[in-house]
SEPA-173363 format. One line per field, with one value per atom (N, C-alpha, C, O): z, x negated, y. Coordinates in Angstrom, 3 decimals. Layout:
z	c(Z; ...);
x	c(X; ...);
y	c(Y; ...);
This chain:
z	c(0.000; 0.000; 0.000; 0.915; -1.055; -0.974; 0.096; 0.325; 0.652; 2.094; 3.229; 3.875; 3.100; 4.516; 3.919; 4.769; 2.775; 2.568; 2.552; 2.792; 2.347; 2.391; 4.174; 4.798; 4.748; 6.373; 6.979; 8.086; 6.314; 7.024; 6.698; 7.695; 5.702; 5.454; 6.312; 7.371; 5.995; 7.396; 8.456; 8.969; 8.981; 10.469; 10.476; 11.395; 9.590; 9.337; 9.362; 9.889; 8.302; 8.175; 9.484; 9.856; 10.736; 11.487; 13.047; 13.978; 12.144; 13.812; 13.389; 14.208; 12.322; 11.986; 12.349; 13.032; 11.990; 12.232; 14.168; 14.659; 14.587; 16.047; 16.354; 17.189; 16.047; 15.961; 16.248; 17.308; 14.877; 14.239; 15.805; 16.211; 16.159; 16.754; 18.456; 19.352; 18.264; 19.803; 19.917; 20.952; 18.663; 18.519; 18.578; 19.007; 18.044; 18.163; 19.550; 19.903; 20.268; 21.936; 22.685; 23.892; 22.059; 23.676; 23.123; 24.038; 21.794; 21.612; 22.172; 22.472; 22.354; 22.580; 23.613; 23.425; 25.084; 26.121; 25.703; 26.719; 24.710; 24.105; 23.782; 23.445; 23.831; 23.212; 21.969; 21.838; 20.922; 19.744; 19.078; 19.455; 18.062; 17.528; 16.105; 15.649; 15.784; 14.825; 15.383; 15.577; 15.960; 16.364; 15.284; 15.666; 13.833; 12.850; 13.463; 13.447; 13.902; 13.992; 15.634; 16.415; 16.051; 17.042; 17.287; 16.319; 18.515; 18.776; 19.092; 19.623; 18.713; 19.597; 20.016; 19.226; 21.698; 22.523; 22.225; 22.073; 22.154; 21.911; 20.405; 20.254; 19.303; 18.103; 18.081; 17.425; 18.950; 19.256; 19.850; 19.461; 21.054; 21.581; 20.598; 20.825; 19.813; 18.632; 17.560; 16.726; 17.724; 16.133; 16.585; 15.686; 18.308; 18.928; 18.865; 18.063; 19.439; 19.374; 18.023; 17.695; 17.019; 16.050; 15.191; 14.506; 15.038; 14.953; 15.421; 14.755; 16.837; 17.760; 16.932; 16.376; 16.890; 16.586; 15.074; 15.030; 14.078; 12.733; 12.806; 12.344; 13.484; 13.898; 14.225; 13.682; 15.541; 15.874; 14.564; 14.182; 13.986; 12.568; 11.706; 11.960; 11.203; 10.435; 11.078; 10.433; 12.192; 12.861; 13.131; 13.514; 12.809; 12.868; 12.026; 12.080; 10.523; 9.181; 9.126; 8.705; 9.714; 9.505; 9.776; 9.171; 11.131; 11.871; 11.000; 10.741; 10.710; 9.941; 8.841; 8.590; 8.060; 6.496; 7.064; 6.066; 7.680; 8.693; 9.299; 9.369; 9.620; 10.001; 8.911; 8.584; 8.100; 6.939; 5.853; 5.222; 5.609; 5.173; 5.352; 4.478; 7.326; 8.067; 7.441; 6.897; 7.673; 7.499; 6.001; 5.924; 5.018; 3.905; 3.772; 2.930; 4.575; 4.095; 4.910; 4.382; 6.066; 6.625; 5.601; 5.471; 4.670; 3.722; 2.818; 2.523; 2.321; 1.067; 2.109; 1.510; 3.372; 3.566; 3.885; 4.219);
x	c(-0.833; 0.000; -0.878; -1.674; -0.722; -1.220; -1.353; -2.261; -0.043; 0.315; -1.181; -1.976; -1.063; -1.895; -3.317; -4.110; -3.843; -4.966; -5.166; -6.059; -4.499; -4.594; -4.489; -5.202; -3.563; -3.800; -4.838; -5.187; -5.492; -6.927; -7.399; -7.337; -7.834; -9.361; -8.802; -9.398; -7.584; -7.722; -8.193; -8.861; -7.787; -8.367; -9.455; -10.010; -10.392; -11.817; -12.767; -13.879; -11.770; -12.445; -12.587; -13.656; -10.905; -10.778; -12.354; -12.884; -12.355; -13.401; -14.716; -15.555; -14.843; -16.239; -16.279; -17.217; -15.477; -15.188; -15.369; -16.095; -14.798; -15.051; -16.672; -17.360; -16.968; -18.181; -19.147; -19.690; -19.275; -19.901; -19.794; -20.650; -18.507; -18.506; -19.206; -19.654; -19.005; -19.585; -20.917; -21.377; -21.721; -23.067; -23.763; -24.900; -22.840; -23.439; -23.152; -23.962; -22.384; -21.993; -22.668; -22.891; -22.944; -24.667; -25.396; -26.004; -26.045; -27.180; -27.483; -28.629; -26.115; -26.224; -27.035; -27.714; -27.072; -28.165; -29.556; -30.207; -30.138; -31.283; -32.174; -31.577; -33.528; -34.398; -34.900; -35.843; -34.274; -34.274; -35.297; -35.260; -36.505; -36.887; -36.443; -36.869; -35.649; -34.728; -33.968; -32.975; -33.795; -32.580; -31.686; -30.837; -31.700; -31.260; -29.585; -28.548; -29.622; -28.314; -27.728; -28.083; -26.957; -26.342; -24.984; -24.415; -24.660; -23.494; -22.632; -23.086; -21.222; -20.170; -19.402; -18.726; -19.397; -18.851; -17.196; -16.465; -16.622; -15.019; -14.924; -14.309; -15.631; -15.554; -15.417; -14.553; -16.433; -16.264; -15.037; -14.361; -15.001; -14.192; -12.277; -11.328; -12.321; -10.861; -11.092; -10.278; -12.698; -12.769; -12.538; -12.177; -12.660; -12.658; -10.960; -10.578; -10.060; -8.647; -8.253; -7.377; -8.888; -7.869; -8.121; -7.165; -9.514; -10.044; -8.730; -7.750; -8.666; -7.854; -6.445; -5.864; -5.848; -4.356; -4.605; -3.989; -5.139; -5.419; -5.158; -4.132; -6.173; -5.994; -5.103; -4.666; -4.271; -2.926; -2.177; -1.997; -1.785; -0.754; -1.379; -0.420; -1.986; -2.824; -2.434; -2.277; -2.403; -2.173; -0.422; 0.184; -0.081; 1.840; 2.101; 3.256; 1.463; 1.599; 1.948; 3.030; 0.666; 0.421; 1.170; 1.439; 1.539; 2.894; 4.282; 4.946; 4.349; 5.706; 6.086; 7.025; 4.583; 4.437; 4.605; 5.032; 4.579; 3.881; 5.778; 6.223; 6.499; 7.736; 8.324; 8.891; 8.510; 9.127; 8.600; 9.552; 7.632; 7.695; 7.899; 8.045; 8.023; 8.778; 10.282; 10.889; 10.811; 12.057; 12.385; 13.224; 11.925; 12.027; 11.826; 12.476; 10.916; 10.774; 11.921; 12.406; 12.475; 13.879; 14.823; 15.389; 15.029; 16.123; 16.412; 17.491; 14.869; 14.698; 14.698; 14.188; 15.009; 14.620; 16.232; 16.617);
y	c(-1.179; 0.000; 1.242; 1.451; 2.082; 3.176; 4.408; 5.208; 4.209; 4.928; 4.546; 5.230; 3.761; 3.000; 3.127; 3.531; 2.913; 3.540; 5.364; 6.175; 5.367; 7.278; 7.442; 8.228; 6.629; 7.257; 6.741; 7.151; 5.739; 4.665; 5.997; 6.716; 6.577; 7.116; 8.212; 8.405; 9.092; 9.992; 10.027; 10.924; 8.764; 8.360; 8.177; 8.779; 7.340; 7.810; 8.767; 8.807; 10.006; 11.454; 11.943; 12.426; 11.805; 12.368; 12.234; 12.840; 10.783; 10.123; 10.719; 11.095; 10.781; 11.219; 12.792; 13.205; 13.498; 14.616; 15.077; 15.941; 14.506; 14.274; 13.479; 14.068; 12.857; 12.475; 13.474; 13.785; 13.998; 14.900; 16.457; 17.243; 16.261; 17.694; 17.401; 18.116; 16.096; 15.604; 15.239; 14.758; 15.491; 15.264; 16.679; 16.878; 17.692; 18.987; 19.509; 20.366; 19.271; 19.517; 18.669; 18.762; 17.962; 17.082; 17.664; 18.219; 18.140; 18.899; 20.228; 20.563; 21.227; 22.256; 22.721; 23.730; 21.902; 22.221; 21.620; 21.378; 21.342; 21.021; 22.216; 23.238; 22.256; 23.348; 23.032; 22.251; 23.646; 23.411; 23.950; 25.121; 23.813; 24.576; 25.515; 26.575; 24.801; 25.690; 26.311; 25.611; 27.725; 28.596; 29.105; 29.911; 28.760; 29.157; 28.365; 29.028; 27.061; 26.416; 26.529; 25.646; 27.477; 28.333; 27.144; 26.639; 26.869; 25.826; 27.005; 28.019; 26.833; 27.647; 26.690; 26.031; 26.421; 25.454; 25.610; 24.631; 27.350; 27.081; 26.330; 25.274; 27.037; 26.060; 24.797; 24.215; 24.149; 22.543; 21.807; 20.855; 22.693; 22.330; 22.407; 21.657; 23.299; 23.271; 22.355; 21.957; 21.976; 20.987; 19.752; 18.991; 18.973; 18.156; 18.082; 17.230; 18.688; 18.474; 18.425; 17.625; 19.328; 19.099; 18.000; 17.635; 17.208; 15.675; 15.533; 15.865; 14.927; 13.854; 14.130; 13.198; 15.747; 15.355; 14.725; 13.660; 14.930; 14.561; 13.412; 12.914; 12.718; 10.916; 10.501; 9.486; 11.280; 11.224; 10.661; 9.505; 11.978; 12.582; 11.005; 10.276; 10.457; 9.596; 7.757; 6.720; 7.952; 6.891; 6.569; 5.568; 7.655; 7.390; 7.668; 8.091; 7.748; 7.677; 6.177; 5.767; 5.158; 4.267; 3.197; 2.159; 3.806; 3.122; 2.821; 1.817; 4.152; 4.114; 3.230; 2.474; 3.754; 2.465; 1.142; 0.562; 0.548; -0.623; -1.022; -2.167; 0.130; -0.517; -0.299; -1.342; 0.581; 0.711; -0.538; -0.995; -1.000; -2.348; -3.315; -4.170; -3.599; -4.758; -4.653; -5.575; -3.124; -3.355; -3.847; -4.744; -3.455; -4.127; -5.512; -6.132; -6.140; -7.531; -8.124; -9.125; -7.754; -8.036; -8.314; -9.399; -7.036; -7.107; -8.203; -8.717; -8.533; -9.696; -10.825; -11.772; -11.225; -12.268; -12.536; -13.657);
């Protein structure tokens, strides 16, 4: 089902995305020698929730396809 691949990779994008923002927030108390790359902890902290709801939204995509095709195979059976 096309549905369920389009909400997998969401949920993918979303974890990496969170990943990604939780790798730059343990770095931030680090002494870096590049000061060119500056952390903004509120930035992180909105890229961290809006990951999670994404995944959320992505994961009850998934759900739905998932009962909405139970209920169909109900019908034919």
């Amino acid at each position: 089902m096309q549905v369920l691949d389009t909400a997998a990779a969401g949920m993918f994008a979303a974890a990496d995305r969170l990943s990604a923002s939780a790798q730059r927030t343990a770095a931030w108390g680090l002494e870096q020698s590049q000061a060119e790359q500056k952390v903004d902890l509120a930035h992180e902290a909105v890229e961290q929730v809006s990951a999670k709801t994404d995944f959320k939204a992505n994961a009850a995509v998934a759900k739905t396809a998932d009962e909405m095709m139970g209920a169909l195979l109900d019908m034919k059976v």
